[in-house]
PDB file of N, H, CA, C and O in Angstrom:
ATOM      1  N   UNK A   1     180.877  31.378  62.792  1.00  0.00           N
ATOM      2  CA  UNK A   1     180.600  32.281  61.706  1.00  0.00           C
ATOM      3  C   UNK A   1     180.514  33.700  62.264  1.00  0.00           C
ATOM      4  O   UNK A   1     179.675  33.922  63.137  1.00  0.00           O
ATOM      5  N   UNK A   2     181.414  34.804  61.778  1.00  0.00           N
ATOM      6  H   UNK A   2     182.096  34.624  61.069  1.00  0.00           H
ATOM      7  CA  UNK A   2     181.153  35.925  62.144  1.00  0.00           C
ATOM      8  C   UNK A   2     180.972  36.632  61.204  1.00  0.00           C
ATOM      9  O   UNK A   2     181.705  36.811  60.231  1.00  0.00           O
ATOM     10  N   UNK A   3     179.407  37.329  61.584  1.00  0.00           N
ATOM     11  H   UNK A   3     178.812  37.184  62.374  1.00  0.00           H
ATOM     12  CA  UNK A   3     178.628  38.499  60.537  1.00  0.00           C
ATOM     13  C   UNK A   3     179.706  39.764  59.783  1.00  0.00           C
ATOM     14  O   UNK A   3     180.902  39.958  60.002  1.00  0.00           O
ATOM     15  N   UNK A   4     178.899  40.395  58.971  1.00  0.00           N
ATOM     16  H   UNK A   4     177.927  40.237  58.794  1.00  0.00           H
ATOM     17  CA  UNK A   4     180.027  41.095  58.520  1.00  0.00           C
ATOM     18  C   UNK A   4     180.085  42.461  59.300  1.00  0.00           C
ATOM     19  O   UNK A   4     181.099  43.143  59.447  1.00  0.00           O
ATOM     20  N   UNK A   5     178.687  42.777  59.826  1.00  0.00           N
ATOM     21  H   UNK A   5     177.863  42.223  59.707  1.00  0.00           H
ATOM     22  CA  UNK A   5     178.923  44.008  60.805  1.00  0.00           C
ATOM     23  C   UNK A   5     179.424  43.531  61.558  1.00  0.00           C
ATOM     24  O   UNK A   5     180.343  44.304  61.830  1.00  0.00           O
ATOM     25  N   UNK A   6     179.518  42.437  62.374  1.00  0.00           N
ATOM     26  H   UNK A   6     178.772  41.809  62.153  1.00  0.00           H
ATOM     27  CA  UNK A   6     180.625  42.041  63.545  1.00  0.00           C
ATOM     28  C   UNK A   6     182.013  42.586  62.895  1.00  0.00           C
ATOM     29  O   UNK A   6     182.517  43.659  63.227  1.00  0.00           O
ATOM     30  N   UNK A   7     182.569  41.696  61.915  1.00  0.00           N
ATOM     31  H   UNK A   7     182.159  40.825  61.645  1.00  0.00           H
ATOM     32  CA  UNK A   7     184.123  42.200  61.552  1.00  0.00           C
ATOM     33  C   UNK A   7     183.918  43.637  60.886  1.00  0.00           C
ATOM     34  O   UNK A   7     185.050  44.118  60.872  1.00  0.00           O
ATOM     35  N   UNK A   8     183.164  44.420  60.412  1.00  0.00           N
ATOM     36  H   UNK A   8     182.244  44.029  60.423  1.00  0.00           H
ATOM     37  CA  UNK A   8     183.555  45.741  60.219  1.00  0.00           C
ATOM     38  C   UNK A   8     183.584  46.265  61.376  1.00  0.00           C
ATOM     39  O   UNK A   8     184.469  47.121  61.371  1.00  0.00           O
ATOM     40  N   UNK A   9     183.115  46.207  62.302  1.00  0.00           N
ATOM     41  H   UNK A   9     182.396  45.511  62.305  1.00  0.00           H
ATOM     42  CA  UNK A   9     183.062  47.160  63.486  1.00  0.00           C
ATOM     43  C   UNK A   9     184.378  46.612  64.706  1.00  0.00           C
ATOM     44  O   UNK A   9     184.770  47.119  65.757  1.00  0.00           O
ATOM     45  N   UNK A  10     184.730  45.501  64.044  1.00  0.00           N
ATOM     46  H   UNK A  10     184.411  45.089  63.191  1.00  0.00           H
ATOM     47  CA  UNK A  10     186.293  44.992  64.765  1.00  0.00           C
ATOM     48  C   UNK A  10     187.091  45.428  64.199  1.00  0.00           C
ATOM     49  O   UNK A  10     187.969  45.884  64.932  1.00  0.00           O
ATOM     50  N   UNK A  11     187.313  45.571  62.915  1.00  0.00           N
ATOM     51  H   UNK A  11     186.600  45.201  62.320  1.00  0.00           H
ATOM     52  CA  UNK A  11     188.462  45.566  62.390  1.00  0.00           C
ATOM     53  C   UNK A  11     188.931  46.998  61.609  1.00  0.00           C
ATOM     54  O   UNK A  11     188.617  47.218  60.439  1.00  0.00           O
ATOM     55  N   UNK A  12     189.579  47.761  62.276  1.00  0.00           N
ATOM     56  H   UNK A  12     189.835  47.583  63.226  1.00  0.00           H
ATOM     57  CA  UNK A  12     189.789  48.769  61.859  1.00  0.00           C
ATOM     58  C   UNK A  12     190.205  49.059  60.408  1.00  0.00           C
ATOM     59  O   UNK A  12     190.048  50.064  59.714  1.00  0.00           O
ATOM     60  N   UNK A  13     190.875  47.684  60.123  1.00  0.00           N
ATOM     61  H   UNK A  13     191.002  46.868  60.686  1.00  0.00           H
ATOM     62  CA  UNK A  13     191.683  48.268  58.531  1.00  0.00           C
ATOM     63  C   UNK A  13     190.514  48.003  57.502  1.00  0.00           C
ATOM     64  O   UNK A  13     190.478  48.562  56.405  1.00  0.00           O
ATOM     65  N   UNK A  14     189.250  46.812  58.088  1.00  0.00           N
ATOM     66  H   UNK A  14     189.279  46.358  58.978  1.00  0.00           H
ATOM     67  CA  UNK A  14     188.178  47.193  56.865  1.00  0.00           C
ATOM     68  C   UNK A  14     187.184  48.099  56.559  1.00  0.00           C
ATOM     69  O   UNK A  14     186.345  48.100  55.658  1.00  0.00           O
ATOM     70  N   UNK A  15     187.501  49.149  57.784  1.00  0.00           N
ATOM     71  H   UNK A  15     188.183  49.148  58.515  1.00  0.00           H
ATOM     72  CA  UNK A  15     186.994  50.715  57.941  1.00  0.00           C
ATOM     73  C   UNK A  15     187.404  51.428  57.442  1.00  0.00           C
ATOM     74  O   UNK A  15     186.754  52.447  57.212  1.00  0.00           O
ATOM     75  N   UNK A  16     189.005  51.254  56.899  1.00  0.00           N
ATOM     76  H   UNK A  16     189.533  50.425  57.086  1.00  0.00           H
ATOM     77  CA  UNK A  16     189.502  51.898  56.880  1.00  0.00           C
ATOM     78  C   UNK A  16     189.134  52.770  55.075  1.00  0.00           C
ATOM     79  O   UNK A  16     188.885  53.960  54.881  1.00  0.00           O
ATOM     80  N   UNK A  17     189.217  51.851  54.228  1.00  0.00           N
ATOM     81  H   UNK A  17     189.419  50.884  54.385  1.00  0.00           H
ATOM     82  CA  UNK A  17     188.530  52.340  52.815  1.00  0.00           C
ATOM     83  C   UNK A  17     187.161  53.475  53.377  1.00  0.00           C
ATOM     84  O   UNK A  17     187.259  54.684  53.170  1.00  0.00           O
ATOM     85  N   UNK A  18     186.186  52.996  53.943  1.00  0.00           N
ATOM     86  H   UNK A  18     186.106  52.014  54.111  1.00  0.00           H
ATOM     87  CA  UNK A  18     185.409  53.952  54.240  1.00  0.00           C
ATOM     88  C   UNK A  18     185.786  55.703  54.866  1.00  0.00           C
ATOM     89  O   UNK A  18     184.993  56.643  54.822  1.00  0.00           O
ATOM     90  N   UNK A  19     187.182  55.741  55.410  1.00  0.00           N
ATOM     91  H   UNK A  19     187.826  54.977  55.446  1.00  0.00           H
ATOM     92  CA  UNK A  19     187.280  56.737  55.730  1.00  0.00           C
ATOM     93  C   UNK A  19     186.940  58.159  54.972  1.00  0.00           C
ATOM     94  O   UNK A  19     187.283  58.400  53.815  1.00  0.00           O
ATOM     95  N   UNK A  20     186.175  59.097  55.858  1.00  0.00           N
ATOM     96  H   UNK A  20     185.897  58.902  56.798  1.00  0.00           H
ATOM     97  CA  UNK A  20     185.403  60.357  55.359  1.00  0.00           C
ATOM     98  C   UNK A  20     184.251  60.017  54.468  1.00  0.00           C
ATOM     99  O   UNK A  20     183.335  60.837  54.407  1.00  0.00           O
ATOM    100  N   UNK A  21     184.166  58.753  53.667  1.00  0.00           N
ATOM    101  H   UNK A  21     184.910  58.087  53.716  1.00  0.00           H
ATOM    102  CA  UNK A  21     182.756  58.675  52.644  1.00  0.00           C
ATOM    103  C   UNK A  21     181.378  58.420  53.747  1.00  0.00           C
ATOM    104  O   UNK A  21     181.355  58.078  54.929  1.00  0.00           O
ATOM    105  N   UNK A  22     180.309  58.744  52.797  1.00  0.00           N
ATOM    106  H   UNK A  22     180.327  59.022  51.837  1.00  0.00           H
ATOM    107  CA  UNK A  22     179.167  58.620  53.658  1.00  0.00           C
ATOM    108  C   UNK A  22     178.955  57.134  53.061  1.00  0.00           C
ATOM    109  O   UNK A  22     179.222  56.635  51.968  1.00  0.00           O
ATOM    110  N   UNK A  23     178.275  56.565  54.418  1.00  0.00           N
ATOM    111  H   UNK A  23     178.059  56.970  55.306  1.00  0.00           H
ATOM    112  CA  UNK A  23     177.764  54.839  54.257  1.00  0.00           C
ATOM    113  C   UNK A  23     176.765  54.740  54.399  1.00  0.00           C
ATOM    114  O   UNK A  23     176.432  55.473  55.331  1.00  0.00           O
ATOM    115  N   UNK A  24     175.533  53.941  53.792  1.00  0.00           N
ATOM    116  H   UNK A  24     175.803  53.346  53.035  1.00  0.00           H
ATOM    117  CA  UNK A  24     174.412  54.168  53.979  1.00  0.00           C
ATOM    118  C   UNK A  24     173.938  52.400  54.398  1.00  0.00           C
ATOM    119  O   UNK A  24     174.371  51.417  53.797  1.00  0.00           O
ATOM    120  N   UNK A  25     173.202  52.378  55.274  1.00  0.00           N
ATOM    121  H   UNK A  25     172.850  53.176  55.762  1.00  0.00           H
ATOM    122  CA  UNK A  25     173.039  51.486  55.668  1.00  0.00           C
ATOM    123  C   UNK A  25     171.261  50.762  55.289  1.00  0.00           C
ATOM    124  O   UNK A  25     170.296  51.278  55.854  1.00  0.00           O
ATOM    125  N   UNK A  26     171.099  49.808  54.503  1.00  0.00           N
ATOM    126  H   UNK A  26     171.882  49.389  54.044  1.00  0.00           H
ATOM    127  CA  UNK A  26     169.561  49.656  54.464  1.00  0.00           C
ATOM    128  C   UNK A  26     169.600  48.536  55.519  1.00  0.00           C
ATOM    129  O   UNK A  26     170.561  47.848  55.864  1.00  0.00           O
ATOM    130  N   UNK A  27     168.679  48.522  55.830  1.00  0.00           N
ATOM    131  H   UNK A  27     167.898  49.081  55.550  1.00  0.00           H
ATOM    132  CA  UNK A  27     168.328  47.071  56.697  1.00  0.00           C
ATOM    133  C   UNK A  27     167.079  46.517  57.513  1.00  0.00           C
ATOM    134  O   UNK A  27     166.173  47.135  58.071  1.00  0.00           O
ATOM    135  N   UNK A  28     167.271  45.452  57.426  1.00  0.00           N
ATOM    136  H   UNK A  28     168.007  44.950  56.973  1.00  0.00           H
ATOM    137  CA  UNK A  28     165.768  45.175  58.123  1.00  0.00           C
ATOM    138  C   UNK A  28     165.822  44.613  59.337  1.00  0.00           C
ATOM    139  O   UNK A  28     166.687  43.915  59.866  1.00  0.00           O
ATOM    140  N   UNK A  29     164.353  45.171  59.866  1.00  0.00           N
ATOM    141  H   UNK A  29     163.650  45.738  59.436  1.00  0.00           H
ATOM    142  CA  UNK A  29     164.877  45.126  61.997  1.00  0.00           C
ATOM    143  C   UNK A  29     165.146  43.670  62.055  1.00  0.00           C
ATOM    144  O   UNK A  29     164.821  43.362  63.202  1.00  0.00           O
ATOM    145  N   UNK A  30     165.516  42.726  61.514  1.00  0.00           N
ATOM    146  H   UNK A  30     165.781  42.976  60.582  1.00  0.00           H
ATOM    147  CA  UNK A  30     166.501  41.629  61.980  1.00  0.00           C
ATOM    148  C   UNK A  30     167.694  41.637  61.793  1.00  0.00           C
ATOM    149  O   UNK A  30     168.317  40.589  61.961  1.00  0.00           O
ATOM    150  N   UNK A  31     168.400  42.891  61.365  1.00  0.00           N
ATOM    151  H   UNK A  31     167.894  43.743  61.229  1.00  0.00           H
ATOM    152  CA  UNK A  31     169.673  42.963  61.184  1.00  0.00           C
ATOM    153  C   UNK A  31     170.832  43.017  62.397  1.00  0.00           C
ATOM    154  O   UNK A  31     171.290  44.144  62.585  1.00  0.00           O
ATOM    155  N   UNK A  32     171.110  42.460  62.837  1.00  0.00           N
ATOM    156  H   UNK A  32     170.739  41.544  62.685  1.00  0.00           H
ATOM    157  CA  UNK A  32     171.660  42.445  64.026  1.00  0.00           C
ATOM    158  C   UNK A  32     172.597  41.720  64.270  1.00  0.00           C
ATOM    159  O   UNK A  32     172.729  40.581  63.822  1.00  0.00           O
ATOM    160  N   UNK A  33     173.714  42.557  65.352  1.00  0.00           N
ATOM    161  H   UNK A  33     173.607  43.482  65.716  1.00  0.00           H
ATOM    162  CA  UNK A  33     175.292  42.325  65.615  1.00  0.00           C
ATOM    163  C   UNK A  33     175.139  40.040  66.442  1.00  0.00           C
ATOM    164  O   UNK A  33     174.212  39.233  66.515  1.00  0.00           O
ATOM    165  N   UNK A  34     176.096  40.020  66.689  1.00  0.00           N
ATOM    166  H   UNK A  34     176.849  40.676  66.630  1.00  0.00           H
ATOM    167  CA  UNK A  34     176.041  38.575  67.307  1.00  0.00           C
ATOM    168  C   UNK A  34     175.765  38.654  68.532  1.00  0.00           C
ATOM    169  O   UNK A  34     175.702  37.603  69.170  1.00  0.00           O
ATOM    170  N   UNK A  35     175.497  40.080  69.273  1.00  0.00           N
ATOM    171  H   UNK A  35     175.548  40.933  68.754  1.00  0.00           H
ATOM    172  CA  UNK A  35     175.153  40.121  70.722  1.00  0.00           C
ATOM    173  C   UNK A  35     173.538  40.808  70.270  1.00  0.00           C
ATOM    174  O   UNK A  35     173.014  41.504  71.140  1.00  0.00           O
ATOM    175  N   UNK A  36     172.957  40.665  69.270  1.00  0.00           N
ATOM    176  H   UNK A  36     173.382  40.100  68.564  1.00  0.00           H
ATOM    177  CA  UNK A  36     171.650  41.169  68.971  1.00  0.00           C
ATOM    178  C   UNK A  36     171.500  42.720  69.253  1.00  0.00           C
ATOM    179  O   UNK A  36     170.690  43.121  70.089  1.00  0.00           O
ATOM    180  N   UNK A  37     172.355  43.632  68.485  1.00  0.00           N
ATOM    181  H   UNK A  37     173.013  43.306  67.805  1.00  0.00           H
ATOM    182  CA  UNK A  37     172.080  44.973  68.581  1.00  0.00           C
ATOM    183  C   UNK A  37     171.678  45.465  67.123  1.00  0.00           C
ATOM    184  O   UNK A  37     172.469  45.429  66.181  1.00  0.00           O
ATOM    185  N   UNK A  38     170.735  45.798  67.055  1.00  0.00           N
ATOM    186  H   UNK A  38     170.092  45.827  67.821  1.00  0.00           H
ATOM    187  CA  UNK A  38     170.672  46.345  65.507  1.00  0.00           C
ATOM    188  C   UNK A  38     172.066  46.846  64.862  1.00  0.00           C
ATOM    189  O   UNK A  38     172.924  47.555  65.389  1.00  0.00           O
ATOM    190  N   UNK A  39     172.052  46.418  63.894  1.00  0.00           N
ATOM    191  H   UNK A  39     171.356  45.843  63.466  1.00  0.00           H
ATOM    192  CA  UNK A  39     173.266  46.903  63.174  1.00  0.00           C
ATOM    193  C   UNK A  39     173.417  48.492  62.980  1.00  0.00           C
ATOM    194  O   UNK A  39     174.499  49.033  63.204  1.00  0.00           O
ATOM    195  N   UNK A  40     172.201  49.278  62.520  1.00  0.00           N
ATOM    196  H   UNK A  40     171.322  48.838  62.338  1.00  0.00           H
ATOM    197  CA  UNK A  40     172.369  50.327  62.978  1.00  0.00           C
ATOM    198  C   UNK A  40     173.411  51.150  64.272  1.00  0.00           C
ATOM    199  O   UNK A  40     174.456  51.778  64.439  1.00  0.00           O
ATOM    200  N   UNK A  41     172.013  50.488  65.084  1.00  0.00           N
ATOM    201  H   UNK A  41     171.164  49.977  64.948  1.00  0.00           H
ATOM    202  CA  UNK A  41     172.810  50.831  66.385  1.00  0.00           C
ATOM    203  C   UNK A  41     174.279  50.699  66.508  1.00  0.00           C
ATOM    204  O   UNK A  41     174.967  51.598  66.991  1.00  0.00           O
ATOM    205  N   UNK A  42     174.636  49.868  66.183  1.00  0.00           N
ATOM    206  H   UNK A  42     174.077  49.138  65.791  1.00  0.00           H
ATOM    207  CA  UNK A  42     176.047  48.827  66.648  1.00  0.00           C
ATOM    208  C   UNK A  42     177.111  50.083  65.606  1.00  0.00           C
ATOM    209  O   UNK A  42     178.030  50.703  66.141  1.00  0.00           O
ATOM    210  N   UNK A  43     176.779  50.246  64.217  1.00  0.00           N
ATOM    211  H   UNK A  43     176.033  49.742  63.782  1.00  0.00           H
ATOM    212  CA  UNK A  43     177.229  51.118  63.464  1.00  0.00           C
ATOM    213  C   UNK A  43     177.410  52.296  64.186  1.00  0.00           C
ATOM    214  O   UNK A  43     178.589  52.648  64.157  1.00  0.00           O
ATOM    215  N   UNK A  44     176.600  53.123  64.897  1.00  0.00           N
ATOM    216  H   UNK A  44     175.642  52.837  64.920  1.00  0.00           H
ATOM    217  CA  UNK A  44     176.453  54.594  65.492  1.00  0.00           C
ATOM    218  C   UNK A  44     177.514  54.472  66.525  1.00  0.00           C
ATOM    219  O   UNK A  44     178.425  55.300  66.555  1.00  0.00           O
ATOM    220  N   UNK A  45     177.441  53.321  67.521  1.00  0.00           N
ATOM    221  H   UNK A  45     176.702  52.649  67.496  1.00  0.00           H
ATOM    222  CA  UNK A  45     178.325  53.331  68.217  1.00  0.00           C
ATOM    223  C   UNK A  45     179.696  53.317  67.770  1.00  0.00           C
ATOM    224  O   UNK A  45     180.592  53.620  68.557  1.00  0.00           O
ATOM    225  N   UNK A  46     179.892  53.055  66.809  1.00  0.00           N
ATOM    226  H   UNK A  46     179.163  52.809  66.169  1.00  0.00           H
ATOM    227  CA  UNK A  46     181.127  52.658  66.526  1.00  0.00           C
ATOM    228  C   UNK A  46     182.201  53.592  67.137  1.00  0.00           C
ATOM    229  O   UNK A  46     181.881  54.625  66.548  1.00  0.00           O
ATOM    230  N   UNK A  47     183.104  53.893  67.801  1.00  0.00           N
ATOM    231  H   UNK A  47     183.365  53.055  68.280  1.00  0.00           H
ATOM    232  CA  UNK A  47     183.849  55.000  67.793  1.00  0.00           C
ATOM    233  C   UNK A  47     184.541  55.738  67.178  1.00  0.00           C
ATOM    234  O   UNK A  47     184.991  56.799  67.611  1.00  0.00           O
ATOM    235  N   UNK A  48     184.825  55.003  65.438  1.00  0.00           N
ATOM    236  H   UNK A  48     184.460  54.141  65.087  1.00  0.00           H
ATOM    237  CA  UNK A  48     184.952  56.147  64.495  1.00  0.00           C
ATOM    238  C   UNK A  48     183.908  56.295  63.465  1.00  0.00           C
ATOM    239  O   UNK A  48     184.204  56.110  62.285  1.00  0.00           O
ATOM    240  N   UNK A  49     182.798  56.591  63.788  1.00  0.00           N
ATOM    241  H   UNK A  49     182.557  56.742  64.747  1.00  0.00           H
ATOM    242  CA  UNK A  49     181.541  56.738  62.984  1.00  0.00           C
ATOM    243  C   UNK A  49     180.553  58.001  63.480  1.00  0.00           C
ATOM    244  O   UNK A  49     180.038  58.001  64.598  1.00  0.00           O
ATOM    245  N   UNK A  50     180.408  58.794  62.760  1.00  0.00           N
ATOM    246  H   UNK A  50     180.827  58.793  61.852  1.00  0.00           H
ATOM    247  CA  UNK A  50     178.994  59.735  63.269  1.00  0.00           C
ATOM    248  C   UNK A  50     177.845  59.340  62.845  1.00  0.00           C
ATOM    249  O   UNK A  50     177.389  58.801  61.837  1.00  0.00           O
ATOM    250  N   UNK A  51     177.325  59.886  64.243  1.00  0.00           N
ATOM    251  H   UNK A  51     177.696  60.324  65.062  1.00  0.00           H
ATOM    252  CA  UNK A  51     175.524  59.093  63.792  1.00  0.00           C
ATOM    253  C   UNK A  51     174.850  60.055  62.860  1.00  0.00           C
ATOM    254  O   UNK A  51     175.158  61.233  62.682  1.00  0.00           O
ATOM    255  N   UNK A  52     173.846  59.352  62.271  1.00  0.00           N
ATOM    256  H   UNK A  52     173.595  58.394  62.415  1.00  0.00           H
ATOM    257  CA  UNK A  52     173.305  59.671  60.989  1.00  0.00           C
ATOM    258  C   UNK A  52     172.013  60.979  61.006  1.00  0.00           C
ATOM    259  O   UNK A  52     171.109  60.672  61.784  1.00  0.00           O
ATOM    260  N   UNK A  53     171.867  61.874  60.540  1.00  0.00           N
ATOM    261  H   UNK A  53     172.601  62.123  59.908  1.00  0.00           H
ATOM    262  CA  UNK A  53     170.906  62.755  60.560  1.00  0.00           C
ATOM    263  C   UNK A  53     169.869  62.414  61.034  1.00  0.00           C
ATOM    264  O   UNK A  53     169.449  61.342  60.599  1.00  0.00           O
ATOM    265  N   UNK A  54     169.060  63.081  62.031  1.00  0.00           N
ATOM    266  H   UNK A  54     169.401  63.952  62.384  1.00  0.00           H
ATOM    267  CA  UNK A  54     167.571  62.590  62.536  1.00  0.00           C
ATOM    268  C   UNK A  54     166.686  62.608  61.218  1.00  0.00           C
ATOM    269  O   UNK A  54     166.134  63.626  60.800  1.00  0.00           O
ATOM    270  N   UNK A  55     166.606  61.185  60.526  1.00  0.00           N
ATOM    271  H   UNK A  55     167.055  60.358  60.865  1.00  0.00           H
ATOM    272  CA  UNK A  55     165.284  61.644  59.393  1.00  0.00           C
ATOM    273  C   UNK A  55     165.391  59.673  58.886  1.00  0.00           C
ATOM    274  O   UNK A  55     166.407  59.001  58.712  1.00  0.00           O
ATOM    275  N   UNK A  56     164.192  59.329  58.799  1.00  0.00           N
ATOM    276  H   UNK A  56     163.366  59.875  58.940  1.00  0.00           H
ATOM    277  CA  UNK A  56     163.720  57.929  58.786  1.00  0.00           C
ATOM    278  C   UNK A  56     164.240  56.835  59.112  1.00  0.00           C
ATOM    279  O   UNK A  56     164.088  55.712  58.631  1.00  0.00           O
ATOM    280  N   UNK A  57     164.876  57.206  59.966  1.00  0.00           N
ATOM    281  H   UNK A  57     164.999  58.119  60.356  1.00  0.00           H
ATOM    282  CA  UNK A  57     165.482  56.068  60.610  1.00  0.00           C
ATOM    283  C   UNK A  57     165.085  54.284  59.926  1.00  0.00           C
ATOM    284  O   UNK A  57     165.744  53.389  59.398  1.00  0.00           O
ATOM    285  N   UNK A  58     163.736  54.477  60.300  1.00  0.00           N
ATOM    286  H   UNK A  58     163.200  55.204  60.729  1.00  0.00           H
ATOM    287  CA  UNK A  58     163.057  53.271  59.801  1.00  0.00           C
ATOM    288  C   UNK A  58     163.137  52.519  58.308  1.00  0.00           C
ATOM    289  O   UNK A  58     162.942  51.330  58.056  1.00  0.00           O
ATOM    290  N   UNK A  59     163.401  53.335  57.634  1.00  0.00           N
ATOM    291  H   UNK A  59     163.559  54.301  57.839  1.00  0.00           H
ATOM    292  CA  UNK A  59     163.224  52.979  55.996  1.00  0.00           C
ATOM    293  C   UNK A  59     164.916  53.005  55.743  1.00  0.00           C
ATOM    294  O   UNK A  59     165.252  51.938  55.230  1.00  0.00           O
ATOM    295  N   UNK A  60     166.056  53.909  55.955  1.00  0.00           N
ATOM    296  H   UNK A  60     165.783  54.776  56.372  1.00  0.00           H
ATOM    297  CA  UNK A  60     167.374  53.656  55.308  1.00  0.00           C
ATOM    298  C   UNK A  60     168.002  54.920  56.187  1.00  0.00           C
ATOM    299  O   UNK A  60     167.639  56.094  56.118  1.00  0.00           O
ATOM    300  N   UNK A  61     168.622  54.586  56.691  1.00  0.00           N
ATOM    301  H   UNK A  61     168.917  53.632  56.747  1.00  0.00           H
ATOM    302  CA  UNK A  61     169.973  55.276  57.520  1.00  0.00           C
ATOM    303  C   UNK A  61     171.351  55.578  56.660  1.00  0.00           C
ATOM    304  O   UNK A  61     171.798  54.824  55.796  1.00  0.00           O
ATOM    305  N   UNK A  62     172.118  57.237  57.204  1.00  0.00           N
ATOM    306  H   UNK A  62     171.755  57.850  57.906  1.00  0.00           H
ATOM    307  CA  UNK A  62     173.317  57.114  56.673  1.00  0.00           C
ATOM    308  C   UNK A  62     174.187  57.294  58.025  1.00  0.00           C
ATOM    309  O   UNK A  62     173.835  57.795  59.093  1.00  0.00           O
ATOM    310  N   UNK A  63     175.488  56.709  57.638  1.00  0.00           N
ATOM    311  H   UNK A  63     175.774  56.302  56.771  1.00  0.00           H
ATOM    312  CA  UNK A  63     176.209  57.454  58.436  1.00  0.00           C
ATOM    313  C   UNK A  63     177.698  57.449  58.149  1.00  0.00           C
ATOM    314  O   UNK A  63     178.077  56.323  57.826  1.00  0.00           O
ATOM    315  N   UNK A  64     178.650  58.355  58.167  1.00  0.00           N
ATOM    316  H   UNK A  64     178.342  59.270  58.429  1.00  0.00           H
ATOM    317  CA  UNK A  64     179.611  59.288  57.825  1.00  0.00           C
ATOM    318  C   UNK A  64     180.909  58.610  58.744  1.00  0.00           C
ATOM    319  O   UNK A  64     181.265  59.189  59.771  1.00  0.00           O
ATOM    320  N   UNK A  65     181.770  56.992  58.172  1.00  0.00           N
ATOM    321  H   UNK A  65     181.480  56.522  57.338  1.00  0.00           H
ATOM    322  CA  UNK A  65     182.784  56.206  59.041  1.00  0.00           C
ATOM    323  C   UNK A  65     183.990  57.827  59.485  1.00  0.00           C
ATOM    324  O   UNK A  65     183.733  58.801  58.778  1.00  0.00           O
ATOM    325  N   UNK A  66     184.663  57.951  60.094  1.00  0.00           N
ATOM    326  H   UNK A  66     184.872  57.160  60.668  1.00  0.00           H
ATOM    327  CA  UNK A  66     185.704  58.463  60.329  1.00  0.00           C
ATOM    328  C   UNK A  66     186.975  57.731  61.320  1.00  0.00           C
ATOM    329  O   UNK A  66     187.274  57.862  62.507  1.00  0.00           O
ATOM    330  N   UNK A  67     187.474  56.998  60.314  1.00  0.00           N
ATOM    331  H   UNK A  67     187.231  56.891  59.350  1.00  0.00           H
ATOM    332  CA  UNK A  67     188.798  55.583  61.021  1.00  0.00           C
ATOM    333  C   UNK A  67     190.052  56.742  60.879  1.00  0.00           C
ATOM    334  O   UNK A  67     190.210  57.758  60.202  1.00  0.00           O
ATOM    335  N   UNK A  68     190.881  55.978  61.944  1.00  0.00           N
ATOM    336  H   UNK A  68     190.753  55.153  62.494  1.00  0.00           H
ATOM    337  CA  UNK A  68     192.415  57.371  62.437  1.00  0.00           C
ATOM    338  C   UNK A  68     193.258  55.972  62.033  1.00  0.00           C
ATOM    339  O   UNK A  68     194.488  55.958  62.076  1.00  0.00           O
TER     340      UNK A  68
END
């Protein structure tokens, strides 16, 4: 079974709709990739994604996909 932040963060073409919109991510600290990274996290890294404004991290995150 693979999570769905696993295949968004694989698969470029289901990034690809997101391109330039802001994504907002809610989640709760068990949200996590199949190697146990917060989904957050795992999101920020993404390499076409900017990380999200410093402001509550804790309660609801955004962040801004940018897929080429």
């Amino acid at each position: 079974m693979t999570f769905g932040i696993d295949r968004l963060l694989a698969d470029p073409a289901l990034r690809a709709p997101l391109k330039g919109r802001r994504v907002a991510l809610l989640a709760h600290p068990a949200s996590v990739t199949a190697d146990l990274t917060h989904s957050i996290d795992a999101l920020a890294a993404c390499p076409t994604s900017r990380s999200p404004p410093p402001s509550g991290r804790s309660t609801a995150c955004a962040a801004t996909c940018r897929t080429t």
